[in-house]
KEZATOR-243891 format. One record per atom (N, C-alpha, C, O): x, y, z. Coordinates in steps of 0.2 Angstrom, whole numbers, padded with zeros to 4 digits, always signed. Layout:
<pts>
XYZ/...
</pts>
This chain:
<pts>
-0022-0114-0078/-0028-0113-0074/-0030-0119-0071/-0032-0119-0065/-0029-0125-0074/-0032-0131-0070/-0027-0133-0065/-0028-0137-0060/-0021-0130-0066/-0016-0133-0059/-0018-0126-0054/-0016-0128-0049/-0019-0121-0054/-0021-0116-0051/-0031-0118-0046/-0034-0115-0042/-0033-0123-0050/-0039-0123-0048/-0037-0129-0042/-0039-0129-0036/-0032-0133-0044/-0030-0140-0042/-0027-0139-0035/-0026-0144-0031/-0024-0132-0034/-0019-0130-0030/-0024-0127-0026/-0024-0129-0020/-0028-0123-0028/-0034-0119-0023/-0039-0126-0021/-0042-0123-0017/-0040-0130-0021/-0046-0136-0018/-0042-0142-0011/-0043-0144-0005/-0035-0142-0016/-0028-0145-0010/-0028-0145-0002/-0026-0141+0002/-0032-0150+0001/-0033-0150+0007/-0025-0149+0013/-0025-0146+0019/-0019-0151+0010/-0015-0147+0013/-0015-0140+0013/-0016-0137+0018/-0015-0137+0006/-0015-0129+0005/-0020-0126+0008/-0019-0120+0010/-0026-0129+0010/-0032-0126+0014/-0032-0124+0022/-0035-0121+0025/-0026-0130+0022/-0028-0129+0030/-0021-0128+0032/-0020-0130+0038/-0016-0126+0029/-0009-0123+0034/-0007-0117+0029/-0004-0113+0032/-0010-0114+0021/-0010-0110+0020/-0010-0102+0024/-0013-0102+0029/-0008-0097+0022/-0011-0092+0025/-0017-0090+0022/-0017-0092+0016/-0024-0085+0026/-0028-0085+0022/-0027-0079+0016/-0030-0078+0011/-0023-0075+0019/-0022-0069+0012/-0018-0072+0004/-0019-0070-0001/-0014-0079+0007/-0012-0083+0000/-0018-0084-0003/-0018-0082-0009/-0022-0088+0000/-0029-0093-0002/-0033-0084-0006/-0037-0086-0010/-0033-0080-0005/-0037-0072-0008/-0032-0069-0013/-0035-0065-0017/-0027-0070-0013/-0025-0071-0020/-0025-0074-0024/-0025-0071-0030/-0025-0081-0023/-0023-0087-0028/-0033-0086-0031/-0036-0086-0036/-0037-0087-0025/-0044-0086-0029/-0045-0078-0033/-0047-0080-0039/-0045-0075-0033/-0043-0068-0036/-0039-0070-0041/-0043-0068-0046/-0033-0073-0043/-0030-0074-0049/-0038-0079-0054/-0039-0077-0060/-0041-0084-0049/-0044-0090-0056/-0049-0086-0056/-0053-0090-0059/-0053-0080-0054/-0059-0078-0056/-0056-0075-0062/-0059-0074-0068/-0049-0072-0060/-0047-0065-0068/-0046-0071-0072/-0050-0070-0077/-0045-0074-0073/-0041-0080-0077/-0045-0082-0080/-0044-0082-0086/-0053-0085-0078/-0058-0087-0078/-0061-0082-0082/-0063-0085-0087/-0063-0076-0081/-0066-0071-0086/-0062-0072-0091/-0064-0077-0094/-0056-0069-0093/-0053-0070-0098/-0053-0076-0105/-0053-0076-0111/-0053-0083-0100/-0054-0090-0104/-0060-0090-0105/-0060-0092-0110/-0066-0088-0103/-0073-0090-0105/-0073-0083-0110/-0075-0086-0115/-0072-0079-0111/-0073-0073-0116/-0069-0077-0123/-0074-0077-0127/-0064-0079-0125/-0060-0082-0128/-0060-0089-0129/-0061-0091-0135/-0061-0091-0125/-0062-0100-0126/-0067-0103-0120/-0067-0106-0115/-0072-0099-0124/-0080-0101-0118/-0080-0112-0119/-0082-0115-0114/-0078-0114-0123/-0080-0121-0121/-0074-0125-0116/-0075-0131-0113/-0069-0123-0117/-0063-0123-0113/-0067-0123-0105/-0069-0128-0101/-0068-0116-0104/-0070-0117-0096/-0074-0121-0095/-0074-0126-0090/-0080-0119-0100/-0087-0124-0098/-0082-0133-0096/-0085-0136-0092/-0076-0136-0098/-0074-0141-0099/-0071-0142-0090/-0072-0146-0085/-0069-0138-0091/-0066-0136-0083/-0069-0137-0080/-0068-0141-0076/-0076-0133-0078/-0082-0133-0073/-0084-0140-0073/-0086-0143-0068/-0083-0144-0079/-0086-0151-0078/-0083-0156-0075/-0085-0161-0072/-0076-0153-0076/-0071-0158-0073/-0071-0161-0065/-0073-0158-0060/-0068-0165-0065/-0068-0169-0057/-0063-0164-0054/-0063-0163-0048/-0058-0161-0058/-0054-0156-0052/-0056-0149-0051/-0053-0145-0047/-0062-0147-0055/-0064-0142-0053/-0071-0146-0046/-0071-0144-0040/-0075-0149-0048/-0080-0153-0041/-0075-0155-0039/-0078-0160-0036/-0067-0157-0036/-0066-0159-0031/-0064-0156-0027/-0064-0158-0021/-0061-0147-0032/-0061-0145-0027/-0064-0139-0022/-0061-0136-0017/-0069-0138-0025/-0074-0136-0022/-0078-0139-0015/-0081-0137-0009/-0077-0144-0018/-0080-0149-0011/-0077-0148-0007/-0079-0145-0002/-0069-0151-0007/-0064-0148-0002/-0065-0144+0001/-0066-0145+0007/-0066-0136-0001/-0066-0131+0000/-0073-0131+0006/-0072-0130+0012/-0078-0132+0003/-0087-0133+0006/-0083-0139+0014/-0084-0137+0020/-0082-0143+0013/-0078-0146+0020/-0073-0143+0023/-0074-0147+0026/-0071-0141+0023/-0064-0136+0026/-0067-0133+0033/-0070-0128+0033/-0066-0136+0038/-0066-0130+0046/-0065-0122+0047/-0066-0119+0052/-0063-0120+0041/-0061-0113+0040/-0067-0109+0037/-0068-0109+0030/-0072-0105+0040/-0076-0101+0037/-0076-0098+0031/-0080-0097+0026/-0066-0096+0032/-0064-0092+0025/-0061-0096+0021/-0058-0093+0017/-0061-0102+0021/-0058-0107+0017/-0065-0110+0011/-0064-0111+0005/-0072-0110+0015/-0079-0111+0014/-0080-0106+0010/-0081-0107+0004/-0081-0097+0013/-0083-0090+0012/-0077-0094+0003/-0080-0097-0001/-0071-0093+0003/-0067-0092-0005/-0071-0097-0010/-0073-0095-0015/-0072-0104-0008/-0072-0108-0007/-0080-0107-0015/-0080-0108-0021/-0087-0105-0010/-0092-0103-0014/-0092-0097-0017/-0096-0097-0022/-0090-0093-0015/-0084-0087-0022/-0083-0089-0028/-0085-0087-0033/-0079-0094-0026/-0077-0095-0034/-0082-0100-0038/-0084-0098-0043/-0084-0105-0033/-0088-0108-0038/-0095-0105-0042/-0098-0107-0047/-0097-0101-0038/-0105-0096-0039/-0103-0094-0044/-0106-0096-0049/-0097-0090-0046/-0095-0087-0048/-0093-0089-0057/-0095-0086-0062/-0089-0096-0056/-0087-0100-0060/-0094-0101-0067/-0093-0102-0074/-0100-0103-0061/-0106-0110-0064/-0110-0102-0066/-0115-0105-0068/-0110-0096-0066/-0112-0091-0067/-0109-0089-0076/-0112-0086-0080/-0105-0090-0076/-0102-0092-0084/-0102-0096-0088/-0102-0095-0094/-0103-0102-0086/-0106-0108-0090/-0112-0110-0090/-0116-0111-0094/-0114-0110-0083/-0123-0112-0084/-0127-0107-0087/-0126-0101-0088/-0133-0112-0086/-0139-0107-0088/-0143-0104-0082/-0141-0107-0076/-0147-0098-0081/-0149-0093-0078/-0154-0100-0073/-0155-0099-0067/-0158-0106-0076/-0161-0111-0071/-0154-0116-0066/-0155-0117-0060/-0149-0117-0068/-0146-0122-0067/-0138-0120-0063/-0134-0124-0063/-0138-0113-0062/-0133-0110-0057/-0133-0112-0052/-0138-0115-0050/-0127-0113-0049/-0124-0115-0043/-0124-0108-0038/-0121-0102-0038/-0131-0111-0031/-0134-0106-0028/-0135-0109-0022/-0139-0113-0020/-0129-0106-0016/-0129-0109-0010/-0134-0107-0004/-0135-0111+0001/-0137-0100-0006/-0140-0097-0002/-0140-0096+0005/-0144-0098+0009/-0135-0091+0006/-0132-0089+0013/-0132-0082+0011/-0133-0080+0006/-0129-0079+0017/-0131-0071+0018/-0124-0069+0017/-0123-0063+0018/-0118-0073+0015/-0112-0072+0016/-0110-0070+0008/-0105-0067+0005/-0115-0073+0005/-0112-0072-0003/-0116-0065-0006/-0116-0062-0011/-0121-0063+0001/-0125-0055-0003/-0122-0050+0000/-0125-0045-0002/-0115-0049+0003/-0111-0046+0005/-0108-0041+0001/-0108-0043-0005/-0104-0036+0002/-0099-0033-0003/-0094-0034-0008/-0092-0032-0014/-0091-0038-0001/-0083-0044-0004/-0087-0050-0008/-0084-0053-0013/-0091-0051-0007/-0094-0057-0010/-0093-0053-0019/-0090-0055-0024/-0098-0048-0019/-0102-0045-0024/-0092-0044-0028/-0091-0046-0034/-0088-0041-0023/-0084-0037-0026/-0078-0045-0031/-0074-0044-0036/-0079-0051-0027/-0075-0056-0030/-0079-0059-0036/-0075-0062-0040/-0085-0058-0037/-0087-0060-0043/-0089-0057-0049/-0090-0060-0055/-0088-0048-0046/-0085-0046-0053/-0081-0045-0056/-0081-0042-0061/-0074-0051-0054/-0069-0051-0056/-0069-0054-0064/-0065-0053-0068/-0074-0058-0063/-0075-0060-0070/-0075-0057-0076/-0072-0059-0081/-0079-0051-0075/-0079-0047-0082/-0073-0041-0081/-0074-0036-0084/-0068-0041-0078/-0064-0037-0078/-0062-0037-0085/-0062-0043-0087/-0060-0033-0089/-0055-0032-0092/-0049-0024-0095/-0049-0019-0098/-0044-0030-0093/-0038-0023-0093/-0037-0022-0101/-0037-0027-0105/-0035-0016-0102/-0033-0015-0110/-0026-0011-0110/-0025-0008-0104/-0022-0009-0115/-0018-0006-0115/-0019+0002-0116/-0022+0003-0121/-0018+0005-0113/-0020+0011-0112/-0017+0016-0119/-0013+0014-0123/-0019+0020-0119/-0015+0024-0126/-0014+0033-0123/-0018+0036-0119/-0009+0036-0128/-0007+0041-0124/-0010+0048-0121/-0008+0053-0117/-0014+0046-0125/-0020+0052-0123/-0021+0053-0116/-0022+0058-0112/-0023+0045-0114/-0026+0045-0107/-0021+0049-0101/-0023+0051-0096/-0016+0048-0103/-0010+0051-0099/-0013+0061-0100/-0014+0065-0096/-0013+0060-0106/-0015+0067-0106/-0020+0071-0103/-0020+0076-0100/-0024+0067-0104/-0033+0067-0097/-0031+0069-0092/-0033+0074-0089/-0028+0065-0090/-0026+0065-0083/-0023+0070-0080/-0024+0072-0075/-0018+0072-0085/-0014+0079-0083/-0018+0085-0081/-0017+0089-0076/-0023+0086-0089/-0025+0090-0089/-0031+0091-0084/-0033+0097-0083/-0034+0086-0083/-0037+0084-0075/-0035+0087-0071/-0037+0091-0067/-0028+0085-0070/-0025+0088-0062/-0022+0094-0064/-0022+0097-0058/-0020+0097-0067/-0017+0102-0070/-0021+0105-0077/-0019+0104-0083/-0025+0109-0074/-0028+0113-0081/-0024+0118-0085/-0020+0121-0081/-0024+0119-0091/-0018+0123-0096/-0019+0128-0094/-0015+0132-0093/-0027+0131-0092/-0027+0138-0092/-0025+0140-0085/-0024+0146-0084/-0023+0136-0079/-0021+0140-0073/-0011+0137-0075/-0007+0141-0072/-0010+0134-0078/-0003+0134-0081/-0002+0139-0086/+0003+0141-0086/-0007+0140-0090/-0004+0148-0093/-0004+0154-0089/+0001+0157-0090/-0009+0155-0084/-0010+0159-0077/-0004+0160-0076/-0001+0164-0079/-0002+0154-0072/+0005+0156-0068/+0012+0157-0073/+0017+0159-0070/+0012+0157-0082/+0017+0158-0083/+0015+0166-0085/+0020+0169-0085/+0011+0168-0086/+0011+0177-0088/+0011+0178-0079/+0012+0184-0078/+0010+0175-0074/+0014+0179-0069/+0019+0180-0068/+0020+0184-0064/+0025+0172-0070/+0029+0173-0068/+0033+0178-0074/+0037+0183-0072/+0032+0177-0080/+0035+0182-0084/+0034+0191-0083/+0038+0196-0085/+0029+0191-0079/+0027+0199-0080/+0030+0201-0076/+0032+0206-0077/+0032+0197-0068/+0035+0200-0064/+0041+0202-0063/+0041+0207-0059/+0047+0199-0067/+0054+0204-0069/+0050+0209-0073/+0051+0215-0071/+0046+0209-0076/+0046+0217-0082/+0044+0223-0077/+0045+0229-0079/+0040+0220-0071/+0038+0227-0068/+0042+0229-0062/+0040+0232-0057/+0048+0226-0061/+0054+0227-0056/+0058+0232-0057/+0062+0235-0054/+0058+0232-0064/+0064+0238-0064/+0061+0247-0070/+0064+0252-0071/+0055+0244-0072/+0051+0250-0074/+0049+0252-0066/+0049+0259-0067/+0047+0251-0059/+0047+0252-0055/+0053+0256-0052/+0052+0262-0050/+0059+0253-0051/+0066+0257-0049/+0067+0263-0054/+0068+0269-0052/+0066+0260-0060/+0068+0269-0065/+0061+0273-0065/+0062+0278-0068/+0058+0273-0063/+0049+0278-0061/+0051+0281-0054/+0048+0286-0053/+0055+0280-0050/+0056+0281-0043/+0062+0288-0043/+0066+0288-0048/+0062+0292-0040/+0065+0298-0043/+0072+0297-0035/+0072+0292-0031/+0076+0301-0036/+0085+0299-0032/+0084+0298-0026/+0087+0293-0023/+0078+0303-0023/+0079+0302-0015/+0074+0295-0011/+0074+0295-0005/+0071+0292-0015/+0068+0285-0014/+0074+0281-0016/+0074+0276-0012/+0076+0281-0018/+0084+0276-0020/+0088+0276-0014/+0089+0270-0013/+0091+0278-0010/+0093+0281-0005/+0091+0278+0000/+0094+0274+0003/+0084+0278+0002/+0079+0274+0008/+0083+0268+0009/+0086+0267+0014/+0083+0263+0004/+0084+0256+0006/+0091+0255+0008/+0092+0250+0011/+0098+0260+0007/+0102+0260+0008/+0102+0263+0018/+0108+0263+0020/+0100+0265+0021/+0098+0268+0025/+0098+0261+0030/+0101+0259+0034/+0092+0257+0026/+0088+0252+0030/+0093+0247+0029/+0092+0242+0032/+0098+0248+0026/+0102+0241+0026/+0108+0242+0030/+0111+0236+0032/+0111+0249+0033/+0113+0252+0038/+0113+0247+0044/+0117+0244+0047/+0104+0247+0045/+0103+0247+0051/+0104+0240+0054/+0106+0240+0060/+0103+0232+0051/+0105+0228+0053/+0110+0228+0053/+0112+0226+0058/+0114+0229+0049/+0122+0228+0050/+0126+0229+0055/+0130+0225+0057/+0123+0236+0061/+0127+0238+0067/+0121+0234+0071/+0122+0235+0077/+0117+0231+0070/+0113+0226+0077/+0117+0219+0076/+0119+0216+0081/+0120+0218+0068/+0123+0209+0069/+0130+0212+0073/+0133+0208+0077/+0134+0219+0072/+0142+0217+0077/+0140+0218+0083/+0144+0217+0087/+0131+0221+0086/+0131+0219+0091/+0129+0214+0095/+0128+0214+0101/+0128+0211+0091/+0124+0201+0093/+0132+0198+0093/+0133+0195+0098/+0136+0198+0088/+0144+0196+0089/+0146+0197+0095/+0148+0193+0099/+0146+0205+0097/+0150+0206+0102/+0147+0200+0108/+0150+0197+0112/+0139+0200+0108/+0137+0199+0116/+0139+0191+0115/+0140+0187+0119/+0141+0188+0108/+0141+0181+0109/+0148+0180+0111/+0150+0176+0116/+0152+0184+0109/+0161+0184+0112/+0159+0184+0118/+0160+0178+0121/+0156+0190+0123/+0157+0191+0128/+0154+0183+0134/+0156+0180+0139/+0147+0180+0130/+0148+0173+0134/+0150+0167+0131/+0148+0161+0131/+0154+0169+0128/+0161+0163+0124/+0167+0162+0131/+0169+0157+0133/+0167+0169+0132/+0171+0173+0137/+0169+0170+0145/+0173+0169+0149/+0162+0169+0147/+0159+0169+0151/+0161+0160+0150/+0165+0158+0154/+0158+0157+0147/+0157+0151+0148/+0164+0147+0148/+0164+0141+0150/+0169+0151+0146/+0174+0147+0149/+0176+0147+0155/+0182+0144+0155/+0174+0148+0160/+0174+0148+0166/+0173+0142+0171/+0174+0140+0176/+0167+0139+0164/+0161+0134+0168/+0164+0128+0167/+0167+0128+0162/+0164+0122+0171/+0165+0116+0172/+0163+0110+0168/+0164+0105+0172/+0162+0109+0163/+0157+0103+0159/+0158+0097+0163/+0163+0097+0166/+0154+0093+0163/+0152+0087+0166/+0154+0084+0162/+0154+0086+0156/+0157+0078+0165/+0161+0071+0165/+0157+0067+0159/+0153+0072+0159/+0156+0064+0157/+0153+0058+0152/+0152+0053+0157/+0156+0052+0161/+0146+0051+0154/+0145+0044+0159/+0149+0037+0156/+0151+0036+0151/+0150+0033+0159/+0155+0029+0156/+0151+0022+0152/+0154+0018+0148/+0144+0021+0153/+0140+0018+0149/+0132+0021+0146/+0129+0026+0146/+0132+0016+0143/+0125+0019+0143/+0120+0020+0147/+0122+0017+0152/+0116+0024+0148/+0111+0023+0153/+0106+0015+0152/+0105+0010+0155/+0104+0017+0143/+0100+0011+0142/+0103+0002+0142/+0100-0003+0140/+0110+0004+0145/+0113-0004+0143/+0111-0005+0152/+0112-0011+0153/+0110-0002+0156/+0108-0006+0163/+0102-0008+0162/+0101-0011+0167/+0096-0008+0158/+0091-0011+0159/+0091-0017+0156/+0088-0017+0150/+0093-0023+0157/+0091-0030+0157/+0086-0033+0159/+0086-0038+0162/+0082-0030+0156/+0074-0033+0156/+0074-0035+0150/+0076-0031+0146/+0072-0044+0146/+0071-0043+0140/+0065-0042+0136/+0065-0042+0130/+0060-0041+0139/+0055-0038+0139/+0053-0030+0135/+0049-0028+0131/+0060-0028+0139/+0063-0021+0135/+0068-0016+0133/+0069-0010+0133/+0072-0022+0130/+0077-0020+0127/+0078-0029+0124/+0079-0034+0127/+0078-0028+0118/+0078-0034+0111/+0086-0032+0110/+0088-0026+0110/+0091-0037+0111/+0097-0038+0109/+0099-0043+0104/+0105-0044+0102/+0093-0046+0101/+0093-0052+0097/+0092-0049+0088/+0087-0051+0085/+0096-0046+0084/+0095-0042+0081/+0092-0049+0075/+0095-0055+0075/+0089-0048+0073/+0087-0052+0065/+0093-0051+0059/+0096-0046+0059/+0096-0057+0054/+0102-0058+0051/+0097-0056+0044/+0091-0054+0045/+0098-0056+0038/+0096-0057+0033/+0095-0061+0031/+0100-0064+0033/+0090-0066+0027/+0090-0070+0023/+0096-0071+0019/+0099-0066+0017/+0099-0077+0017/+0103-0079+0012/+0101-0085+0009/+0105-0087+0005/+0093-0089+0011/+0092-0094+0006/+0083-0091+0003/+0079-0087+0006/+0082-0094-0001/+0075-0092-0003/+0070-0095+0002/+0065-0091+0002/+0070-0101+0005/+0066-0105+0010/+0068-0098+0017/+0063-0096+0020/+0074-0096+0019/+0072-0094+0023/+0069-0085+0021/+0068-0080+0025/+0069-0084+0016/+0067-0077+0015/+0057-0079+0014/+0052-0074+0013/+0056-0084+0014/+0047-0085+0012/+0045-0084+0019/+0042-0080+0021/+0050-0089+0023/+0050-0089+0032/+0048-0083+0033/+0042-0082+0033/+0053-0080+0032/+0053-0069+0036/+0048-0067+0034/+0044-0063+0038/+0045-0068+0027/+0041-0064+0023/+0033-0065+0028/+0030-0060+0029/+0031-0072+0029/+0027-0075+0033/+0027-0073+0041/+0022-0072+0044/+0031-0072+0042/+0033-0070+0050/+0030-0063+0052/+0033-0058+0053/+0022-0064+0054/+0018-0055+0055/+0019-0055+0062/+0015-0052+0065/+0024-0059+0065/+0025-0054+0073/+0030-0050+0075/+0030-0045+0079/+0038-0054+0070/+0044-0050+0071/+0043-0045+0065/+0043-0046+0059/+0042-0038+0070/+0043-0031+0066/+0050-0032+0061/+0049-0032+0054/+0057-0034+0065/+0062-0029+0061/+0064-0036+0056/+0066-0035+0051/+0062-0043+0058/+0064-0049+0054/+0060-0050+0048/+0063-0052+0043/+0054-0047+0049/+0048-0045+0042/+0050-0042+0037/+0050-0044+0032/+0053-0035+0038/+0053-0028+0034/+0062-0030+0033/+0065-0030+0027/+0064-0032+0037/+0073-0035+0033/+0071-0040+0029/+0075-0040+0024/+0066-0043+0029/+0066-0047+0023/+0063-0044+0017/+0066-0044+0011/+0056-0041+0018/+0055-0036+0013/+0061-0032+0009/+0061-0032+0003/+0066-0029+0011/+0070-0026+0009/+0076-0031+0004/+0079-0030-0001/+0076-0036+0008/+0080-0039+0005/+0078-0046-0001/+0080-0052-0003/+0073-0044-0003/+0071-0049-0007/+0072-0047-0013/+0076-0051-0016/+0071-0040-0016/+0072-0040-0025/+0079-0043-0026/+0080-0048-0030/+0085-0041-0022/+0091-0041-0023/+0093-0050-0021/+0097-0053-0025/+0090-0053-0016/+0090-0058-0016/+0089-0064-0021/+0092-0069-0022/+0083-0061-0025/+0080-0065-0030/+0083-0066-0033/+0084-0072-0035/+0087-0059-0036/+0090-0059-0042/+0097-0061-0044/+0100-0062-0049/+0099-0062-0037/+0106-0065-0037/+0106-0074-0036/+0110-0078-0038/+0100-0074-0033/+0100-0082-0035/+0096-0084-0041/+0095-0090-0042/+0094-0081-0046/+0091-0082-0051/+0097-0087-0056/+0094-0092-0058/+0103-0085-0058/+0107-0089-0060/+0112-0094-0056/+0117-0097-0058/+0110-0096-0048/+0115-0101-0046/+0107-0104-0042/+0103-0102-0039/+0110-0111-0045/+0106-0117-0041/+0098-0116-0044/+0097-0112-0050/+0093-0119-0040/+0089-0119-0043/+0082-0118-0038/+0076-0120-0040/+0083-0116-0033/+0081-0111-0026/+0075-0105-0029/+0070-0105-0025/+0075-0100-0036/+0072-0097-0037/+0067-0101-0041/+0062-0102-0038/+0069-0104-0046/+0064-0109-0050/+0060-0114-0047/+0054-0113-0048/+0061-0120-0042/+0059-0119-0036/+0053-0117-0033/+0047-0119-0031/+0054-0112-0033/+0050-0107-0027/+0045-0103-0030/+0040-0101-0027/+0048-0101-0038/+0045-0095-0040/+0036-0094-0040/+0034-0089-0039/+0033-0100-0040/+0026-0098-0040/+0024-0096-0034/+0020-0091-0033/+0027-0100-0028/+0025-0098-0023/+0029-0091-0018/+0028-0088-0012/+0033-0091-0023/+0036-0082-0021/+0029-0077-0026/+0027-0071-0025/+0029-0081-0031/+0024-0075-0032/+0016-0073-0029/+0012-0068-0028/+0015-0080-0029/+0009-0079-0025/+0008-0075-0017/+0003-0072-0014/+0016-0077-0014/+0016-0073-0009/+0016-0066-0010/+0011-0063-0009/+0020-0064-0012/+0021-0056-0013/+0014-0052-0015/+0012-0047-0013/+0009-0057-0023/+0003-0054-0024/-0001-0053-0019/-0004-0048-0018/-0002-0058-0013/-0007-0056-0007/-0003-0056-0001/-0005-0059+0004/+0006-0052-0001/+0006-0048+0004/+0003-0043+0007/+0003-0037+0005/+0002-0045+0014/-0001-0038+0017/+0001-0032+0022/+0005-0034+0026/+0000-0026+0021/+0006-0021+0025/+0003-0023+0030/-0002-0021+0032/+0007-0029+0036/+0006-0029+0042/+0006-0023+0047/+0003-0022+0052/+0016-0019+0044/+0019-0014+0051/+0016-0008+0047/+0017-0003+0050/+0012-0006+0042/+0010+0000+0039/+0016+0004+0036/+0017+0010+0037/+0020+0001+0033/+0028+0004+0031/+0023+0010+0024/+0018+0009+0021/+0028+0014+0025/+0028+0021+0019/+0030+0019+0012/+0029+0022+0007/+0036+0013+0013/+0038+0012+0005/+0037+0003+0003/+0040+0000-0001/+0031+0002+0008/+0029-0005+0008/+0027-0006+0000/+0031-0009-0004/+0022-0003-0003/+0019-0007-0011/+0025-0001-0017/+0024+0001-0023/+0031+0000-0013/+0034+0000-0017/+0042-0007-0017/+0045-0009-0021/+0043-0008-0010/+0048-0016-0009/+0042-0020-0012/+0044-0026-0014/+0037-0020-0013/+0033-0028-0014/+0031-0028-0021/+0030-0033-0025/+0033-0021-0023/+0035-0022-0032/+0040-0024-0034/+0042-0030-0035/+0043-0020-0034/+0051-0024-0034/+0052-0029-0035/+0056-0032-0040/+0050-0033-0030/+0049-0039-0027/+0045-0043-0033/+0049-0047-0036/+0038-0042-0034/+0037-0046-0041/+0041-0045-0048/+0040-0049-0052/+0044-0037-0048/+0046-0038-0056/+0052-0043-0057/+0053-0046-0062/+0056-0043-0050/+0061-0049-0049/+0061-0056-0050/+0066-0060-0050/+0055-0058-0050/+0051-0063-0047/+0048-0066-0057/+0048-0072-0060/+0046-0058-0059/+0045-0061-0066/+0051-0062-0070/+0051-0065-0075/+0056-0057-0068/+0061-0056-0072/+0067-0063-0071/+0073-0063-0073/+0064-0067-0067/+0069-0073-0065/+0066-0077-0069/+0070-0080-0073/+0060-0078-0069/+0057-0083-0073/+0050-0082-0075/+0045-0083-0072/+0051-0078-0083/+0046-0074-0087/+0041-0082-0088/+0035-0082-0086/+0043-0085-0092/+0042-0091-0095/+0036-0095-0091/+0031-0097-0093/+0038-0096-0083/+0036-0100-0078/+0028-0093-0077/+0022-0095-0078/+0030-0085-0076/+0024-0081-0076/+0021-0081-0080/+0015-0079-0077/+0020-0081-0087/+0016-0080-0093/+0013-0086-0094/+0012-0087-0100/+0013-0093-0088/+0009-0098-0090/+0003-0097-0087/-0002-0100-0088/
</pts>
């Protein structure tokens, strides 16, 4: 938590970070932050006193970035709201911190996730799926074969017969749909087909304004797969990198030392990546993505 507070105040990381990293990495020390104060409340209280928590706060309060300021008294309100007393809170009084997002990043404190147990699965089910419209639907499907052929044997010879009749009549309509399709089979080979053009149409526009010839390669190093990932203007160089990150991860996780390296800040990336192109299997690549990310280096995430 103190190199995550240390990393969040870092007057580099304020001011060439992205700001969706910097609402991550704050989001992680308020959850972090509840947890440690619940568990080792004098621990934190140690923290808030510290010069790396007031340094980096101030940083933050100087910073030219609104939302570098806005994170910035987030966390600390937030923080000094755990440890102090109800006179001696940290109270900036701006209209910025009675907000929503304001409200919503300082609840982060009392979150607490627990492990679920199997029941709750079953709530849910039986939430979305009630037993009594699932018993419903199975006495109709069973009852349905039983009343199909007490039907046919209830019906006396010359209703029998009927459906044989009606099955007559499509029959001699499909060989007359054959025949008319021979007869312009017949017809059409008479006609002439047109030539194929010899190029494209779309390859004579040489505007590059509109038409992109410059296709984007895949990543093959981790530095340039953070590049891509960061890159919210090239559509197909963003989404080729999304796609090619679990498999990338994982293959460099045992050669060099590229993944270990990079790991914190691949993960930090991918927790507050955001669907820039609106993709459909987007928050299922950016999973992937961190189980890869844990599973390269568990040891480095459970600090």
């Amino acid at each position: 938590m103190e190199r995550s507070i240390r990393r969040f105040g870092d007057k580099l990381y304020i001011k060439h970070t992205p700001s969706f990293a910097q609402e991550s990495l704050a989001q992680v020390i308020l959850l972090s932050a509840g947890y440690v104060h619940r568990k080792y409340p004098m621990f934190l209280f140690t923290i808030a006193r510290s010069s790396i928590h007031t340094t980096s706060i101030s940083n933050r309060l100087n910073a030219t970035s609104s939302r570098a300021r806005f994170l910035g008294m987030v966390v600390g309100t937030a923080i000094s709201q755990l440890v102090d007393k109800a006179g001696t809170r940290l109270n900036f009084d701006v209209d910025e911190l009675d907000t929503d997002e304001a409200k919503w990043y300082q609840q982060l404190t009392s979150v607490q996730d627990k492990v679920g147990d199997a029941t709750d699965i079953e709530d849910f089910l039986e939430s979305k799926w009630p037993k009594s419209e699932a018993a419903l639907t199975g006495t109709e499907l069973v009852a349905k074969p039983a009343h199909k052929p007490t039907q046919k044997t209830s019906k006396n010879q010359s209703t029998t017969h009927a459906p044989k009749t009606a099955v007559q009549k499509p029959s001699t309509s499909k060989i007359q749909i054959v025949d008319d399709e021979d007869e312009n089979e017949a017809e059409d080979d008479d006609l002439i087909p047109y030539a194929k053009p010899d190029s494209d149409p779309s390859d004579d526009d040489e505007d590059p304004t509109v038409v992109s010839r410059n296709r984007p390669s895949a990543p093959v190093y981790i530095r340039d797969l953070i590049t891509a990932l960061r890159d919210s203007e090239s559509h197909d160089r963003h989404v080729l990198a999304l796609r090619t990150a679990p498999s990338l991860i994982r293959r460099k996780t045992h050669f060099g030392k590229e993944v270990s390296d990079h790991v914190v800040e691949l993960a930090n990336l991918f927790a507050g990546l955001g669907d820039h192109f609106e993709l459909e299997d987007f928050a299922t690549l950016r999973l992937q993505s961190l189980v890869a990310v844990l599973v390269a280096q568990p040891q480095e995430m459970g600090r």
